[in-house]
VOMI-284646 format. One line per field, with one value per residue (C-alpha): x negated, z negated, y negated. Coordinates in nm, 3 decimals, padded with zeros to 5 digits, m for minus. Example, Ala and Ser with C-alpha at 12.3 -4.5 7.8 and 13.67 -1.06 7.14 Angstrom:
// VOMI-284646
c1 = [m01.230, m01.367]
c3 = [m00.780, m00.714]
c2 = [00.450, 00.106]
END
This chain:
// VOMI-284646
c1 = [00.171, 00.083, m00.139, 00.185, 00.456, 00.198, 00.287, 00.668, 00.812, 01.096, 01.387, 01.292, 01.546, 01.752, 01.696, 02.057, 01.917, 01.598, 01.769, 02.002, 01.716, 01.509, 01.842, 01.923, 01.576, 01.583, 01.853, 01.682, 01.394, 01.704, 01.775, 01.485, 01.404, 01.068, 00.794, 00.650, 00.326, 00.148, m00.236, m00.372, m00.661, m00.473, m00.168, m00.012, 00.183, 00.292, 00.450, 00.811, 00.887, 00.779, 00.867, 00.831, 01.085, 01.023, 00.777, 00.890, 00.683, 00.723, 00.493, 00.446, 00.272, 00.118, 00.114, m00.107, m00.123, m00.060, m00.108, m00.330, m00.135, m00.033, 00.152, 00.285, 00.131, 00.428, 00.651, 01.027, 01.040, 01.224, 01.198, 01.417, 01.284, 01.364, 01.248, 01.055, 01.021, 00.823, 00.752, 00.722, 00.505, 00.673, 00.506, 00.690, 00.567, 00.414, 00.327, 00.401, 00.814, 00.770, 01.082, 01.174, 01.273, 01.444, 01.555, 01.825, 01.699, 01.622, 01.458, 01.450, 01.214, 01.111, 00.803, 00.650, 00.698, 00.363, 00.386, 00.209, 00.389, 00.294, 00.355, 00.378, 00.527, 00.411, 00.615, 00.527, 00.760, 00.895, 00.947, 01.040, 00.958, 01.046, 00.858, 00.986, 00.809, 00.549, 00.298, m00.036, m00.166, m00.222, m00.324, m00.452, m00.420, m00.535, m00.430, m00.651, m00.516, m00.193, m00.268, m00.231, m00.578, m00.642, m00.877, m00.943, m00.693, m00.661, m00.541, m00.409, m00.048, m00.151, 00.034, m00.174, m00.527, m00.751, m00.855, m01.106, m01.412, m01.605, m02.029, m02.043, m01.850, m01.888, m01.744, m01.417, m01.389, m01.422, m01.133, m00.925, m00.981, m00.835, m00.514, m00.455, m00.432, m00.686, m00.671, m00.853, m00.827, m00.621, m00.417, m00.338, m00.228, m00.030, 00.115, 00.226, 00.398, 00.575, 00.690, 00.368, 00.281, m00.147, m00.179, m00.538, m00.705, m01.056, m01.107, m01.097, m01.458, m01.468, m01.132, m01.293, m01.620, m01.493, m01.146, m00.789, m00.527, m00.232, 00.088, m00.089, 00.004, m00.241, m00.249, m00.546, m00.655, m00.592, m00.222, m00.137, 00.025, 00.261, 00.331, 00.395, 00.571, 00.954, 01.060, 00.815, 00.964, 00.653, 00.757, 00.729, 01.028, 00.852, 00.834, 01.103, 01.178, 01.011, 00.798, 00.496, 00.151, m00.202, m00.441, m00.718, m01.055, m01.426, m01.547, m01.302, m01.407, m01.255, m00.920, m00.930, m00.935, m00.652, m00.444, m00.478, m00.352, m00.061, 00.030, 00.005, 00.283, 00.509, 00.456, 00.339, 00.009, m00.284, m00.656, m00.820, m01.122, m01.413, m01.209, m01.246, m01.576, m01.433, m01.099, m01.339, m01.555, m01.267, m01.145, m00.851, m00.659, m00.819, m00.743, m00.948, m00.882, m00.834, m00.430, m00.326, m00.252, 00.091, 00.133, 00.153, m00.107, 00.012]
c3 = [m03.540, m03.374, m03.064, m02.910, m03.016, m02.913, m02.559, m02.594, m02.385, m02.593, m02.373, m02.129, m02.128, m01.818, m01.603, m01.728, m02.072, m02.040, m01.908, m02.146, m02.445, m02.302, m02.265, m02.641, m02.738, m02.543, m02.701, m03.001, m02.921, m02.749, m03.126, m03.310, m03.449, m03.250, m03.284, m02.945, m02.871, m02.555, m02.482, m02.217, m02.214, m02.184, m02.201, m02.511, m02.638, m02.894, m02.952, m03.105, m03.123, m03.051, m03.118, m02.917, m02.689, m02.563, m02.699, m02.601, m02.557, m02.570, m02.356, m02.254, m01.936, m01.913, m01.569, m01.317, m01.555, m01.384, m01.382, m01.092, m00.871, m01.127, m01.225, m01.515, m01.566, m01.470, m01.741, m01.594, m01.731, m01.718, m01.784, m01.917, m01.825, m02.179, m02.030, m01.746, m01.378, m01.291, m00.935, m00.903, m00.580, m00.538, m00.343, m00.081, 00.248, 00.486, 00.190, m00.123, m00.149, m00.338, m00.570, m00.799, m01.126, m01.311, m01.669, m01.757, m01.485, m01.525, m01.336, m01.413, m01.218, m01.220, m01.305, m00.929, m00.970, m00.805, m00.889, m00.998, m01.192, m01.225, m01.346, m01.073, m01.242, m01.484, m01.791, m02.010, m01.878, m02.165, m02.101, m02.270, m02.129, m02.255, m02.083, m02.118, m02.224, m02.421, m02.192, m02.249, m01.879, m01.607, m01.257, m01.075, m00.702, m00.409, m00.084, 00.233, 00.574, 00.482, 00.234, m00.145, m00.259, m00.665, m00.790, m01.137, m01.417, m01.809, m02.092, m02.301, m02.480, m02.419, m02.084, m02.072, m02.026, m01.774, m01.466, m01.599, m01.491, m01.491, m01.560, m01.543, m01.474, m01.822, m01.904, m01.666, m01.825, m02.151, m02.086, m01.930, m02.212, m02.475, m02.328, m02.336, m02.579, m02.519, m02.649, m02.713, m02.532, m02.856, m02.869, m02.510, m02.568, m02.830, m02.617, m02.344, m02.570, m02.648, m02.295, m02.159, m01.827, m01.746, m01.418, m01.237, m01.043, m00.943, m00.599, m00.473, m00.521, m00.896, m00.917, m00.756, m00.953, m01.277, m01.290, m01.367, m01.633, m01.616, m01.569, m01.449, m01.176, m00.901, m00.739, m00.569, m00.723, m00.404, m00.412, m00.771, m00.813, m00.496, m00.671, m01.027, m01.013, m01.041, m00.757, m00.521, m00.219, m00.203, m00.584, m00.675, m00.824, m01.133, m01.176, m01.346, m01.532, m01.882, m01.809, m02.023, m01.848, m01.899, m01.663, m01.649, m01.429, m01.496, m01.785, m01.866, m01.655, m01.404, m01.580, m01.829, m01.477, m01.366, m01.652, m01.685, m01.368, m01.437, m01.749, m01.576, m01.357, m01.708, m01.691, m01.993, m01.935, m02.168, m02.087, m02.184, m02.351, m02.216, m01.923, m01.812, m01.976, m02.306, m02.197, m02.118, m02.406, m02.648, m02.563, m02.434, m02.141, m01.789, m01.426, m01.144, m00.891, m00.623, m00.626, m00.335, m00.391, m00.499, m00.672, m01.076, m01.147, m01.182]
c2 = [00.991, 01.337, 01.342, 01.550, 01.274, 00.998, 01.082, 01.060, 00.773, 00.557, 00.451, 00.127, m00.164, m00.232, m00.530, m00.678, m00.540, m00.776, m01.086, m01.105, m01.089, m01.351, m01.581, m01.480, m01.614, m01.899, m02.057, m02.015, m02.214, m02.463, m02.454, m02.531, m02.195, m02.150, m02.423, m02.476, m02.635, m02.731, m02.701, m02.895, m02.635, m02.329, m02.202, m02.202, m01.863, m01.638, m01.287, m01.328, m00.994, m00.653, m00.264, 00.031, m00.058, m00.397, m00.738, m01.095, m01.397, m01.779, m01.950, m02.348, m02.461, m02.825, m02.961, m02.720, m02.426, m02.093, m01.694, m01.539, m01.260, m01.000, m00.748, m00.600, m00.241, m00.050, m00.244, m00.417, m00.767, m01.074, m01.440, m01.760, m02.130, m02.315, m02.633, m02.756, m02.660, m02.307, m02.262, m01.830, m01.695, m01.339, m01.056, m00.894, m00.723, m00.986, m01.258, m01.462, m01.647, m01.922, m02.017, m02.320, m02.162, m02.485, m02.515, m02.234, m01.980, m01.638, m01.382, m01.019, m00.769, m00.427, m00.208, m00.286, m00.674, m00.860, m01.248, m01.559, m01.858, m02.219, m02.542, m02.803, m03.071, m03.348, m03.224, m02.934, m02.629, m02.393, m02.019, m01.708, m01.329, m00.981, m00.662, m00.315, m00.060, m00.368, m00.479, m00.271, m00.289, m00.627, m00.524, m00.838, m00.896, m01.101, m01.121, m00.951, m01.008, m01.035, m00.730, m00.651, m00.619, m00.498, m00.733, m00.571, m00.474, m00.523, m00.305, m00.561, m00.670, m01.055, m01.190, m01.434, m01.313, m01.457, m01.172, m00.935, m00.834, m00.542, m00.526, m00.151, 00.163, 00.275, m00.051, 00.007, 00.339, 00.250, 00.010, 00.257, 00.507, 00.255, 00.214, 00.658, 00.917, 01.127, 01.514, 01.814, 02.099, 02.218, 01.995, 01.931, 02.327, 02.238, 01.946, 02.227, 02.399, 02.083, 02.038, 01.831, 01.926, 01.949, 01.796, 01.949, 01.705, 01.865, 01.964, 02.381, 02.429, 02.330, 02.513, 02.825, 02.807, 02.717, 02.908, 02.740, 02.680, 02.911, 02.700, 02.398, 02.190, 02.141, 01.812, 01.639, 01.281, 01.085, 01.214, 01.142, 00.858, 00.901, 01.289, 01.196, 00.912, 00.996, 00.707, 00.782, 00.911, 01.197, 01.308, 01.626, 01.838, 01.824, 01.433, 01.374, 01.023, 01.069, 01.405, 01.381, 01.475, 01.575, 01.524, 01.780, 01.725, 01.868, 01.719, 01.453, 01.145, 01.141, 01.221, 00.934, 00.674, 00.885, 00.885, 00.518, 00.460, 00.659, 00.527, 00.171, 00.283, 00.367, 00.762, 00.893, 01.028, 01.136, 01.303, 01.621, 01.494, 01.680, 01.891, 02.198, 02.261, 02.210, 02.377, 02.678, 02.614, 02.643, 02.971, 02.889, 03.049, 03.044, 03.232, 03.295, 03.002, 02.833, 02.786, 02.568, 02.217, 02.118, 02.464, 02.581, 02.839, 03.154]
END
């Protein structure tokens, strides 16, 4: 695979889409096609399918096993109970909902879903859960004063890790960076060309001092996410559903956090490895700056 086709997005599964799958599965396991095991020690799980559009999961929960607050790194889900009782804290402005998911229920969500799920009852609870695009990002929450507070957050395809932690910043960007594609500045040209858009997050002075990227768009990091992302109701006219983007700061550090947090919100999003210095380094196209925010470079 091509660092250019690498940031191609395939086609995410409706909420109907993922309800019905996770049904289809369950009465599988119903049937006796799934061997399901419980572990009073953690919860026991296992991947029963996966491709590019969507992975499923069968999970069992022994009395008092739960998730923390999470979400689901920008990818829609939904979930079946096989067998059992769940009880599902939901996030919504002003606090938690708690809900009783009993045997035969399903719940499908989108990409902004915050909730927690736990077994409250004495027997072992069964459950089956599909997320579109395959889960490669957990955000983890707790709640501030009635607030949504990020805890820490996980690039990972297991839905059942425990809340990460991080020792160091090179250790939080280290974990960011393996969850993107990051390019060189040639092929993040090549990527333009492809219909990639390079996304400059430094602030005027670097901009001014260092020069600009012809056709990029300028957009400050604080303002990125609420920019980019096509539902936001501060979008841009060029975040569109399934636009592909590079971000582009001063010597690639910055960028790789950024990109991260885009792609946890399902935009396709990759890094310029090394930034503008190696942009500059490599010969490649450059203009006098600063443009104003929110504008392409002319």
């Amino acid at each position: 695979m091509t660092a250019v086709s690498a940031l191609r997005a395939p086609r995410v599964l409706g909420r109907a889409e993922l309800a019905a799958l996770t049904q289809r599965y369950a009465e599988d396991v119903r049937a006796g096609c799934y061997q399901v095991q419980a572990d009073p020690e953690e919860r026991w799980h296992v991947r029963l399918h996966c491709d590019e559009q969507v992975d499923v999961w069968l999970i069992s929960w022994t009395q008092a096993q739960g998730t923390e607050l999470h979400d689901h790194g920008g990818s829609a889900g939904a979930f079946t109970v096989v067998e059992g009782t769940l009880t599902e804290s939901v996030w919504s402005v002003g606090g938690l909902r708690e809900n009783a998911r009993a045997a035969g229920e399903t719940v499908a969500f989108g990409e902004h879903y915050v909730h927690d799920v736990t077994n409250r009852e004495v027997p072992v609870a069964v459950s089956v859960h599909a997320y579109s695009p395959p889960l490669t990002l957990m955000n983890f929450y707790e709640i501030e004063e009635g607030r949504l507070s990020r805890l820490a957050s996980s690039w990972t395809d297991d839905p059942e890790i425990p809340t990460p932690t991080y020792r160091s910043v090179d250790e939080m960007l280290a974990d960011a960076r393996a969850g993107i594609t990051r390019l060189s500045p040639q092929e993040a040209a090549a990527a333009i060309e492809d219909g990639a858009l390079l996304v400059d997050i430094r602030p005027a002075w670097q901009r001014q001092a260092t020069g600009e990227v012809p056709g990029s768009l300028i957009v400050e990091r604080n303002h990125l996410e609420w920019r980019l992302h096509p539902g936001s109701d501060a979008r841009l006219p060029q975040a569109a559903a399934g636009q592909r983007w590079i971000v582009l700061c001063a010597e690639g550090y910055t960028s790789s956090l950024a990109a991260a947090s885009l792609a946890s919100l399902g935009i396709p999003a990759a890094d310029v490895d090394g930034g503008m210095e190696a942009w500059v380094a490599a010969g490649l196209p450059v203009v006098p700056g600063a443009t104003a925010v929110e504008q392409v470079v002319r």
